[in-house]
C-alpha positions, 0 to 999 in steps of 0.5 A, spaced: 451 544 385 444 543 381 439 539 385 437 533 380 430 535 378 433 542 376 438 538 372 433 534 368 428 540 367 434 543 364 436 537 359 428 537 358 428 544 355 435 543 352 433 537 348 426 540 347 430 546 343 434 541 340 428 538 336 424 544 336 430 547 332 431 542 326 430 545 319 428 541 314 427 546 309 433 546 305 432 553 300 430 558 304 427 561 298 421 558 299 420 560 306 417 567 308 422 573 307 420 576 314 423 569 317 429 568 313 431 575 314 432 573 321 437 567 320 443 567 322 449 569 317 455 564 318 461 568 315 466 564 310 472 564 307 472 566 300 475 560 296 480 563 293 480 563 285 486 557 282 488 557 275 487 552 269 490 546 270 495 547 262 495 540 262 487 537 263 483 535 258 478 540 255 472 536 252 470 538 246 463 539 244 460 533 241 459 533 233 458 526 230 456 520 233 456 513 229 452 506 230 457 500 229 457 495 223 458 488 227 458 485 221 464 489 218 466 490 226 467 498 225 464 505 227 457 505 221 459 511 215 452 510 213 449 510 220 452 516 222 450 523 224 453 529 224 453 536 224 456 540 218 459 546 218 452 552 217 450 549 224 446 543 220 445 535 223 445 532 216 445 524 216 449 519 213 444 514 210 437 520 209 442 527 208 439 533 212 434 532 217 432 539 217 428 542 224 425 537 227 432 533 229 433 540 233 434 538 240 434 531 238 440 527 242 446 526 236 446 518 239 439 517 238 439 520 231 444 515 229 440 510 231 434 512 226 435 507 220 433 502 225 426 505 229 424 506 221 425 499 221 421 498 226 415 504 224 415 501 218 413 494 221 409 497 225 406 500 219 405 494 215 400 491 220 395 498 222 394 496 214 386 496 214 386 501 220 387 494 225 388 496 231 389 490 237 394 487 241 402 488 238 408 483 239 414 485 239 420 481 240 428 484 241 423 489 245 429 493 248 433 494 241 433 500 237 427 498 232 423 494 238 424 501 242 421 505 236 415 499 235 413 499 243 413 507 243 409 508 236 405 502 238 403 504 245 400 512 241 397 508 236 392 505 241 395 498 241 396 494 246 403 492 247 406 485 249 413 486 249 418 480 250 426 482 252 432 478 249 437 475 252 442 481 250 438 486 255 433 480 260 438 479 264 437 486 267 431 488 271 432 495 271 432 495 262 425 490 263 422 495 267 424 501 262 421 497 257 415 496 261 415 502 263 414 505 255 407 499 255 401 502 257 396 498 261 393 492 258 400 491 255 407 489 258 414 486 257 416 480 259 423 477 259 426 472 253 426 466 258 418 468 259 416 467 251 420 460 252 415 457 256 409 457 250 403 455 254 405 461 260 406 466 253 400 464 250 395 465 256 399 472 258 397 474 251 390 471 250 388 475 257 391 482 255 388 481 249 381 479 252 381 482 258 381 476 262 385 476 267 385 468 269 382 471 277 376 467 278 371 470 283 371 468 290 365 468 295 364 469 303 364 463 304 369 460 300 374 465 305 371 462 311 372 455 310 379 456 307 380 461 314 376 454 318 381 449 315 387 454 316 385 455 323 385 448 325 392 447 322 395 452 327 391 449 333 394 443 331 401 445 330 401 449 336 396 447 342 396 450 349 399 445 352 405 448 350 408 454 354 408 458 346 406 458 340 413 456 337 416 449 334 417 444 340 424 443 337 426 450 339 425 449 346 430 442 347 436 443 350 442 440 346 448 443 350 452 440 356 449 440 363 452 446 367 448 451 361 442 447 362 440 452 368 442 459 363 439 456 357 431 456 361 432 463 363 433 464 356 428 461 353 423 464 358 425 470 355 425 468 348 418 465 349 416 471 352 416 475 346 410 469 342 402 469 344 400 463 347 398 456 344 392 455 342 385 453 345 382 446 342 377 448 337 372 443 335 370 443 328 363 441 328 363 447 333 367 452 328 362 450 323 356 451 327 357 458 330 363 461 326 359 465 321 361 470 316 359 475 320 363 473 325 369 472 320 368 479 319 368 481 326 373 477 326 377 480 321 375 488 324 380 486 330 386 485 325 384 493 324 385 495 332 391 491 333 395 494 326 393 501 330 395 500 337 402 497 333 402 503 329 401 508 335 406 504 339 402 500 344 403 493 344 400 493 351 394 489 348 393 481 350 392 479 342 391 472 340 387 471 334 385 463 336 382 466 343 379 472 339 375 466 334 373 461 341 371 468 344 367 470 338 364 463 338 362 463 345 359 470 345 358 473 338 359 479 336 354 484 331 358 487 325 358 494 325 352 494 318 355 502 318 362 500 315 360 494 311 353 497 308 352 492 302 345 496 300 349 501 296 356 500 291 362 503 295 369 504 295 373 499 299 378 502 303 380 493 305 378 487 303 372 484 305 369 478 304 362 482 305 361 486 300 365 484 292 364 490 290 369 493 285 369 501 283 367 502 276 374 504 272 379 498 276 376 492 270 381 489 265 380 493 258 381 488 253 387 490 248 383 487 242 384 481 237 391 480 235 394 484 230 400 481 229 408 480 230 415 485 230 420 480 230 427 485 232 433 481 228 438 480 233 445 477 231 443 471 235 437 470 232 440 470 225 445 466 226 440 460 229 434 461 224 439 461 218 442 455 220 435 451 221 432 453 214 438 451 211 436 444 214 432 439 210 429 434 214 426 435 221 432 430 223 437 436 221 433 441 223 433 437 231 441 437 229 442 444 228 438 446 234 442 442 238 449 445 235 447 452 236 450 456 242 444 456 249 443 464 245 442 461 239 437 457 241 434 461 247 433 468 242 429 462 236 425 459 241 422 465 244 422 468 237 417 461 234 413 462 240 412 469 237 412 467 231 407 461 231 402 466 237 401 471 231 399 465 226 395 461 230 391 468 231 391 469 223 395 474 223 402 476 220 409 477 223 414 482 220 421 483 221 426 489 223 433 489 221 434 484 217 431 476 214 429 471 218 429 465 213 423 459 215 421 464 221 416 469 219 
């Protein structure tokens, strides 16, 4: 038999070994060969070899690949690349490529009328060397792909809009996005619809100006101020914790009554206590800046005993503001030094410093708009040009499928930005008659 004491430091050192022993080095060539030599070799089986399935299918390398004719509702010949017998890509609308389609997917090549399209609109605005904040709308088709990318190494500030083909998915938004440099960005379709929201997302990237107006310290103590006395209000001491009263009425039957006050007793065990009265000529008069800063630093202590996993500590932040106010603390002046610019590794309502390099820079004035002709869109323009009057055009919109109508509305709010900065807006893939 084995005492207990001598059991327990036995699974110690077992449990020990057990953790101790846990690689997490997946390639042993990256460890030093002294130490890899030493591992153990396991023995295996070697798999046995096993004949080619005669009927599976054998992929073939891919030779061709071909856009699609929506309107003729078959693969594009034009459209179209392949690669010829000599070992040449030669494409169907611009003959030979030649050595810079090397290593070039044969899917994108296809794709190439549609980003000359967008090169070319993009083109047509840098006339004049302009250089400024670029619209793009159908930013994930192929021709918005190619106007996004080249628009961003020119130096431009892009404001690419998604349509509904593609907005639907956060993921493509994001990939989209993720192709736009700082200042610019993209946004959904449903986003543009809204002009005013639109308008002053563009304005800002293009003028730098974020919409975020500068705080003060005392700012952020009267809004702390009025915050606290709410909570004292909602949750005073007179309650066992600072919980909602309707948490702790007992509505079930009369013999679970007993079992249901063991139960809250435990429940409300887990919450701080209710608050002390607080009286708001006294907060005014003695919670000063300095102690809100105080204040704020004992948030600090907590998340580290939190994070060490000690939770040990008394932590209610309504005493913590009556006991500052009774017995002011000094603010540690080598952590909140304000007689010199540094770098802020919190948020603090002392020093509004920011560090040189984290300030909006302006995209630059409008330069102008890419509007991406998408099936929608075209079928919504052209049905609206062809109305006279202004009663026919709100008769148009109004038959138009909720596609029709979301792909022109955002469109005009594109179209419309551009002329009211004095700038010009191009289409790509197609006519889009009455709209640029």
């Amino acid at each position: 038999m084995i005492s207990s004491s001598t059991a327990r430091r036995v699974s110690q050192a077992v449990l020990r070994r057990g953790v101790h022993t846990r690689r997490k080095t997946k390639d042993a060539v990256n460890l030093p060969g002294a130490l890899a030599q030493n591992f153990p070799t396991k023995m295996v089986e070697p798999t046995p070899e096993t004949a080619e399935d005669p009927s599976a299918y054998q992929k073939s390398p891919v030779t061709s690949a071909h856009a699609i004719d929506i309107e003729a509702g078959k693969v594009s010949t034009q459209d179209s690349v392949a690669i010829s017998p000599d070992g040449k890509v030669v494409h169907g609308r611009y003959g030979e490529l030649g050595e810079a389609a090397d290593g070039v997917p044969l899917e994108y090549l296809a794709l190439l009328r549609m980003a000359a399209e967008g090169a070319a609109g993009l083109r047509k605005i840098e006339e004049g060397g302009k250089t400024g904040t670029v619209m793009v709308f159908g930013a994930s088709q192929a021709s918005g792909l190619a106007a996004v990318q080249l628009a961003s190494a020119n130096g431009h500030a892009v404001v690419g809009v998604v349509g509904a083909e593609h907005s639907c998915h956060e993921d493509m938004v994001e990939y989209v996005k993720g192709m736009i440099p700082e200042p610019g960005t993209a946004v959904a379709e449903e986003y543009a619809i809204a002009k005013k929201n639109f308008a002053d997302l563009v304005n800002g990237i293009a003028s730098g100006d974020e919409g975020l107006s500068c705080y003060d310290a005392d700012e952020c103590l009267e809004d702390f101020k009025a915050n606290l006395l709410e909570y004292v209000e909602a949750y005073p001491e007179t309650l066992p914790a600072a919980v909602d009263p309707s948490k702790m009425k007992f509505l079930g039957m009369e013999k679970d009554k007993d079992t249901f006050r063991t139960n809250m007793e435990a429940y409300l065990a887990q919450f701080p206590p209710g608050a002390p009265p607080i009286a708001k000529d006294q907060l005014d008069t003695k919670f000063t800046n300095e102690q809100y800063e105080v204040f704020r630093s004992k948030f600090w202590e907590q998340t580290t005993n939190v994070v060490s996993g000690d939770e040990s500590h008394f932590f209610s932040p309504p005493h913590i503001a009556v006991d500052l106010m009774k017995q002011p603390q000094k603010m540690d002046k080598a952590v909140y030094d304000t007689s010199h610019p540094s770098v802020p590794y919190s948020f603090t309502t002392v020093n509004n410093f920011f560090p040189v390099g984290t300030q909006q820079a302006p995209g630059g004035p409008i330069a102008g708009a890419i509007i991406v002709v998408t099936p929608n869109l075209e079928t919504a323009a052209t049905a609206v040009d062809a109305a006279k009057t202004l009663r026919e055009k709100a008769e148009a919109l109004q038959f138009l499928s909720d596609a029709e109508k979301s792909a022109f509305s955002a469109a005009s709010s594109v179209a419309a930005f551009a002329r009211k900065a004095g700038a010009r807006g191009y289409t790509a893939g197609g006519r889009l008659p009455g709209l640029t």
